[in-house]
Backbone bond lengths (Angstrom), bond angles and torsions (degrees), N, CA, C in turn:
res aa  C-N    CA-C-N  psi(-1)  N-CA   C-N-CA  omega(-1)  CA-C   N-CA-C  phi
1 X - - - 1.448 - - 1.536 109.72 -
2 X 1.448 103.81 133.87 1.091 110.70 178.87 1.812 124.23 -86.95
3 X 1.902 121.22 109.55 0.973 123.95 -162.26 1.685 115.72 -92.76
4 X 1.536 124.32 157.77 1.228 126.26 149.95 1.695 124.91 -69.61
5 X 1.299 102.85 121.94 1.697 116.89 169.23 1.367 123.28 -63.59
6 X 0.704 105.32 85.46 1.911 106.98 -179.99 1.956 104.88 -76.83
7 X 1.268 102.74 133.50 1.278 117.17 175.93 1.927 105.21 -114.77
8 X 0.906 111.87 150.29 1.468 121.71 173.97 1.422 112.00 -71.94
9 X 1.356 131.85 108.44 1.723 120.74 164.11 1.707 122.33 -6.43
10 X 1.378 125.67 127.54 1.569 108.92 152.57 1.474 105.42 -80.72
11 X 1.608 78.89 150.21 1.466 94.63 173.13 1.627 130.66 -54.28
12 X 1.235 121.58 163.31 1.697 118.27 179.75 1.618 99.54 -51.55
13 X 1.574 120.18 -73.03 1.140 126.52 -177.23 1.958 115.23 -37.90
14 X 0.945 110.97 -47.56 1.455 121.40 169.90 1.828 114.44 -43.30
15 X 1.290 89.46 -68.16 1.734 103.92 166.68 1.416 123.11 -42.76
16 X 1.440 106.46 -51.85 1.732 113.26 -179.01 1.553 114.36 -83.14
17 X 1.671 113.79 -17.60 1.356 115.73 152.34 1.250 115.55 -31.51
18 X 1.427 132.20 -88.50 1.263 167.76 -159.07 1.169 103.53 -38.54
19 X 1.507 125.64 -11.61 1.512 139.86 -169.05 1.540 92.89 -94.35
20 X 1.224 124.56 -39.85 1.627 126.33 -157.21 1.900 92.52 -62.08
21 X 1.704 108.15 -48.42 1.337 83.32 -169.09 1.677 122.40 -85.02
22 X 1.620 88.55 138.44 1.846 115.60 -175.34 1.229 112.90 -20.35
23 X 1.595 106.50 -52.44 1.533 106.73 179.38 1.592 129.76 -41.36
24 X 1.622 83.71 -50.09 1.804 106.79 -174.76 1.551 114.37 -55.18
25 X 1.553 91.25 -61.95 1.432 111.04 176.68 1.564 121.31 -41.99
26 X 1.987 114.76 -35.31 1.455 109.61 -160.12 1.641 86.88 -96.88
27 X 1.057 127.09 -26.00 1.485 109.95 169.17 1.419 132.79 -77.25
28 X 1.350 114.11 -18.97 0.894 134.32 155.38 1.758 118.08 -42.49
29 X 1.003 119.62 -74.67 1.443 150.10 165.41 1.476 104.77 -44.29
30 X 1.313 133.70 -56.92 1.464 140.84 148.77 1.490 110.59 -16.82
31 X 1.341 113.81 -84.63 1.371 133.15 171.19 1.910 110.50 -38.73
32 X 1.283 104.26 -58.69 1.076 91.04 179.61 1.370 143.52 -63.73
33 X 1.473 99.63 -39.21 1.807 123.73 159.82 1.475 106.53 -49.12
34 X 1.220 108.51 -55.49 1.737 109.71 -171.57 1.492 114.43 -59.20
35 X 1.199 109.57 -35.48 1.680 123.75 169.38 1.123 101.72 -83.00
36 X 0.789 170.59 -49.39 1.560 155.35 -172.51 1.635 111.92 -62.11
37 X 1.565 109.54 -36.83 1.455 127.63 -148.04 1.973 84.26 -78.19
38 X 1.547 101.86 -48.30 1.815 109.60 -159.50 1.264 92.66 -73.16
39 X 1.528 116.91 -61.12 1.615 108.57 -162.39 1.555 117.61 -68.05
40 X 1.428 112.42 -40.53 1.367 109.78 154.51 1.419 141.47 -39.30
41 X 1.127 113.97 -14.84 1.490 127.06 168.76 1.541 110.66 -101.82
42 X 1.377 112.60 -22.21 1.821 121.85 172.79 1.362 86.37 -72.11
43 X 1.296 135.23 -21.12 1.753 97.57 -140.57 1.819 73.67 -103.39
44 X 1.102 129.09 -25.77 1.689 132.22 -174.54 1.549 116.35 -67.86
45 X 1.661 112.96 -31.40 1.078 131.53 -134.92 1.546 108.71 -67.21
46 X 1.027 98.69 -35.30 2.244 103.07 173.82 1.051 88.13 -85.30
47 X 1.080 162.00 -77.10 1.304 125.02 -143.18 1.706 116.89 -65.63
48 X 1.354 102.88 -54.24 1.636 102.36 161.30 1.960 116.49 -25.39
49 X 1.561 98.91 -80.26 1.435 107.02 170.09 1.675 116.06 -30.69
50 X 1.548 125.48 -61.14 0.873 141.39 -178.07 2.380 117.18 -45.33
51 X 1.576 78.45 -26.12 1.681 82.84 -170.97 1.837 104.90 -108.90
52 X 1.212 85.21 9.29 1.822 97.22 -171.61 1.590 108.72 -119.08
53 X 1.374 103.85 -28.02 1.715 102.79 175.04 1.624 89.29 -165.73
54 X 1.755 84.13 148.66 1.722 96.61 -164.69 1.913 83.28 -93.37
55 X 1.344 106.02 113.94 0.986 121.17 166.44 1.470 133.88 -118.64
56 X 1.447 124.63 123.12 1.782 131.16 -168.20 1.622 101.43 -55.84
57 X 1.325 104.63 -47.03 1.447 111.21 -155.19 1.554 117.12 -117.93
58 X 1.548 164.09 -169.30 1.045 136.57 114.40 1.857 108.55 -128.54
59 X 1.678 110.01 25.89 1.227 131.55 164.43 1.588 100.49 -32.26
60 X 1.312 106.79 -83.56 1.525 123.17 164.30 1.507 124.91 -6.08
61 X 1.421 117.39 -56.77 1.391 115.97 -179.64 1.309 117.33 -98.78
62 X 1.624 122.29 -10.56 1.127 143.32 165.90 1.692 106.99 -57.43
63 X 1.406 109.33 -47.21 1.579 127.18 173.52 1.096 100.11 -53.45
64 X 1.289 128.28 -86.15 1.464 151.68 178.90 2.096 101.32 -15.52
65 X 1.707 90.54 -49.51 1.802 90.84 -166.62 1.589 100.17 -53.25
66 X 1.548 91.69 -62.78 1.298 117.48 176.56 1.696 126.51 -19.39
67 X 1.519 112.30 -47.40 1.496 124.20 -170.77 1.551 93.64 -93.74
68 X 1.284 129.25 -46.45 1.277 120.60 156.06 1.794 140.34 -39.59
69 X 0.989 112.71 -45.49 1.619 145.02 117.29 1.660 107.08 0.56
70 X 1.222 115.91 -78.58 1.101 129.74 -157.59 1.722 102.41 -76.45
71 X 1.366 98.60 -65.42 2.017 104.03 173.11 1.035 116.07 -40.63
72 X 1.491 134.98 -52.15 1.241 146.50 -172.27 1.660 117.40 -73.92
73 X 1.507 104.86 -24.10 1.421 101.25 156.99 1.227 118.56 -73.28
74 X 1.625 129.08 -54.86 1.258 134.05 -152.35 1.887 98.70 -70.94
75 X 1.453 94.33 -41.21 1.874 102.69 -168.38 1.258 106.87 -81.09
76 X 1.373 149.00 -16.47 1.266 138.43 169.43 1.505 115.14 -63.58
77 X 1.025 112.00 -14.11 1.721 107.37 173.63 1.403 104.26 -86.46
78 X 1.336 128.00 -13.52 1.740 111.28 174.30 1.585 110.34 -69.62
79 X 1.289 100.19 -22.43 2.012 130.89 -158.21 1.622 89.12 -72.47
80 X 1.260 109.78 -73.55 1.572 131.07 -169.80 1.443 115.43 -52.65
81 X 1.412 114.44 -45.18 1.856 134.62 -175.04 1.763 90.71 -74.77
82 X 1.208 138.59 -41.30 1.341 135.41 162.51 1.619 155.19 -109.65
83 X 1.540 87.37 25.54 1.586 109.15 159.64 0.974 115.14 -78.66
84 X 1.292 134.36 172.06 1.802 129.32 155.53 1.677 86.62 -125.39
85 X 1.434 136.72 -13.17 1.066 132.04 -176.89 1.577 119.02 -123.26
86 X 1.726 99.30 85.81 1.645 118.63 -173.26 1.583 106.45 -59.23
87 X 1.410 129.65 -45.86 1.151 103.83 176.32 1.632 136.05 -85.44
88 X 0.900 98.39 18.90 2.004 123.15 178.37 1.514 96.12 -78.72
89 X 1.412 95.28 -54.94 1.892 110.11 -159.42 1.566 97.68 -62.91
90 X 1.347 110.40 -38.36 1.837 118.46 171.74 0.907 99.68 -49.12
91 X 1.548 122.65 -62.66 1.325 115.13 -158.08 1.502 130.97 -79.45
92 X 1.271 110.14 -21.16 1.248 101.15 148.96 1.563 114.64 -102.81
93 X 0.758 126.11 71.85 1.610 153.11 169.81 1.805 93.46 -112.01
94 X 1.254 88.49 -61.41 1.597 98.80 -153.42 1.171 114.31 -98.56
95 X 1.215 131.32 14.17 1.457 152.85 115.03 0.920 131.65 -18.93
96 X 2.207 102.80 -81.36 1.251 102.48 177.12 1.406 126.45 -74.40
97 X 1.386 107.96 -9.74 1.774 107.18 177.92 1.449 84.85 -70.65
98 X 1.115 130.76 -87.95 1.761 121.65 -159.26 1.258 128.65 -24.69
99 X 1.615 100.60 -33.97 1.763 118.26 -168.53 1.902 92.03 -72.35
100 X 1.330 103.21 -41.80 1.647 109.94 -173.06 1.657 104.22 -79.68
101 X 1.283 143.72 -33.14 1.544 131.61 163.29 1.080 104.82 -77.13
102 X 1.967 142.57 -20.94 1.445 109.40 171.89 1.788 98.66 -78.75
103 X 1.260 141.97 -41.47 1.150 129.87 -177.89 1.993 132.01 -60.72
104 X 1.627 101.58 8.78 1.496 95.21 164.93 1.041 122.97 -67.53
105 X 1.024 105.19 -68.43 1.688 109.92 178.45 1.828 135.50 -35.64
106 X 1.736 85.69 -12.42 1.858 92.66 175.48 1.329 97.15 -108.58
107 X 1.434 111.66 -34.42 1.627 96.52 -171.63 1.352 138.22 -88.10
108 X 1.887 100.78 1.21 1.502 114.86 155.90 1.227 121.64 -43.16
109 X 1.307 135.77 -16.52 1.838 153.22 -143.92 1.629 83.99 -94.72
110 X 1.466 114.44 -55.12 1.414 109.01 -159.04 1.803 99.52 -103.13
111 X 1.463 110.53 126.45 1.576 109.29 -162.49 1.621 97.67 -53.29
112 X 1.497 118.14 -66.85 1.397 118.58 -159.22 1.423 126.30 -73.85
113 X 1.195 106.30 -16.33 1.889 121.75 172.49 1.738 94.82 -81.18
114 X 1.505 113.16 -7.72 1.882 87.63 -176.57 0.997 121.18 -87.43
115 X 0.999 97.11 -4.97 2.018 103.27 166.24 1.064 131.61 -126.84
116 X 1.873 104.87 44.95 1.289 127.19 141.21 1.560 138.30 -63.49
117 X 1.873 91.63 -29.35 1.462 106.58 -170.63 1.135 91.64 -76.39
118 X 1.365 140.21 -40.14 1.708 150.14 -168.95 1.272 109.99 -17.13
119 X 2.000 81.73 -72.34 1.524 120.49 -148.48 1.414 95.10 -71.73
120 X 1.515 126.20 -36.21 1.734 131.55 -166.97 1.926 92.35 -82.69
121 X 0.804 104.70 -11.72 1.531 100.27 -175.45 1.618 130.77 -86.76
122 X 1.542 88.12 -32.93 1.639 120.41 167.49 0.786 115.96 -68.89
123 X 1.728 127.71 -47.51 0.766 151.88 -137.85 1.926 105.52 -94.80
124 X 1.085 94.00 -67.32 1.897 104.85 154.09 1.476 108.30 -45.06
125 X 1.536 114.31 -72.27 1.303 88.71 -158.35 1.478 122.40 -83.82
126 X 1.422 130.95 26.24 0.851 134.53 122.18 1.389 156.68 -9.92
127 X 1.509 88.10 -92.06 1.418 130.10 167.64 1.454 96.27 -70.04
128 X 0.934 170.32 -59.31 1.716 145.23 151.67 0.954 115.87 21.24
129 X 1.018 97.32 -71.35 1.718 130.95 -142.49 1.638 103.95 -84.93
130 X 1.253 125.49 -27.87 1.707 132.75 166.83 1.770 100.37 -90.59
131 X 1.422 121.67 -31.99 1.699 107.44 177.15 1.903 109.71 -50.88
132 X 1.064 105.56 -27.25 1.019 119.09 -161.29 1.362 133.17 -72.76
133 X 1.595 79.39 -39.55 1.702 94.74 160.27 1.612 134.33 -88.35
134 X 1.519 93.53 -2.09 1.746 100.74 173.81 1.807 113.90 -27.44
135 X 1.199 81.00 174.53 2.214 87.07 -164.16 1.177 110.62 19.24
136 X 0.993 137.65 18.37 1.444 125.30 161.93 1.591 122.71 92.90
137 X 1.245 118.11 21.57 1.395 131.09 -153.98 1.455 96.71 -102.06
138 X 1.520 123.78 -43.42 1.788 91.26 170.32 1.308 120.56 -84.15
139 X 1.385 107.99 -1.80 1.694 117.97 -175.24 1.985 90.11 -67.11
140 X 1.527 95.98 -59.77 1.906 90.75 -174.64 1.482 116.00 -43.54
141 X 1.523 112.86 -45.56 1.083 142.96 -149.27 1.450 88.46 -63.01
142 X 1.971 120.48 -72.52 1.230 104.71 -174.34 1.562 124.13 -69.88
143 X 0.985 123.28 -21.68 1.460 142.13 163.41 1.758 106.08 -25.21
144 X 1.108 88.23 -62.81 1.573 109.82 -170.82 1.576 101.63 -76.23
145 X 1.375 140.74 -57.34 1.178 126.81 151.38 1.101 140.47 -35.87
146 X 1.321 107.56 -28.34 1.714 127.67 166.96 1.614 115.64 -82.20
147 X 0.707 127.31 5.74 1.653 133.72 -178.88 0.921 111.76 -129.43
C-alpha cells in the first residue's frame, strides 16, 4: 500500500529565513508591486471612470478586464515556455499594462477602442502573476512556506 509522507512543519524562523535570499526577495517584491499597481487601479477604477465619462454602467469594462484576464492567463505560458530571457518578458509585461492604464482616459472618446485598455490591462496583470512562477520556484517557494 501506497502511503502519505508526512514531514514536520519548518519553523517560523526557517520560513522568514528564506526571505534573506536576493532571489526570493526580488521576486517577491515583483509580484507584489505588480499586484498592488493592477488591483489598485481596479479598486479606484469607477470612481476615476465615473469623473471622466458619465457612465450608467461599468459592467462593460469590468467584462472587457475580465476576458483580458482570461487570454493573458492562458497565453503567457506560450511567452514563458519560449523566452530564454524571463526578465525582458516582465518587463514588457509591465509596460504594456502601464501603456494600457495611462491610455484610458483618451480612449474613452472613441466608444469601441475603450475597451482596449481593459482587455491589455487584464491581460498584463494577469500574466504577471504566471511569469512568475516559471520553473517552479514560487510554487517551491510557497510550498516550503506552507509546511
Amino acid at each position: 500500500m501506497i502511503g502519505i509522507i508526512s514531514f514536520p512543519p519548518p519553523s517560523m524562523q526557517h520560513r522568514f529565513a528564506i526571505m534573506a535570499n536576493g532571489r526570493v526577495a526580488a521576486i517577491i517584491n515583483a509580484t507584489f508591486l505588480t499586484s498592488i499597481s493592477s488591483l489598485g487601479l481596479y479598486t479606484y477604477i469607477s470612481t476615476i471612470l465615473d469623473n471622466l465619462k458619465d457612465t450608467l454602467t461599468l459592467a462593460h469594462y469590468w467584462w472587457a478586464w475580465g476576458i483580458g484576464g482570461v487570454i493573458g492567463s492562458f497565453s503567457v505560458g506560450y511567452f514563458i515556455d519560449r523566452t530564454a530571457r524571463p526578465k525582458m518578458l516582465m518587463a514588457g509585461i509591465i509596460a504594456i499594462m502601464a501603456l494600457a492604464m495611462i491610455c484610458i482616459p483618451f480612449a474613452l472618446s472613441f466608444p469601441m477602442r475603450s475597451f482596449l485598455p481593459f482587455v491589455l490591462w487584464g491581460a498584463m496583470g494577469w500574466a504577471s502573476q504566471a511569469r512568475n512562477n516559471m520553473n517552479g520556484f514560487v510554487t517551491s517557494l510557497s510550498m516550503t512556506l506552507l509546511l
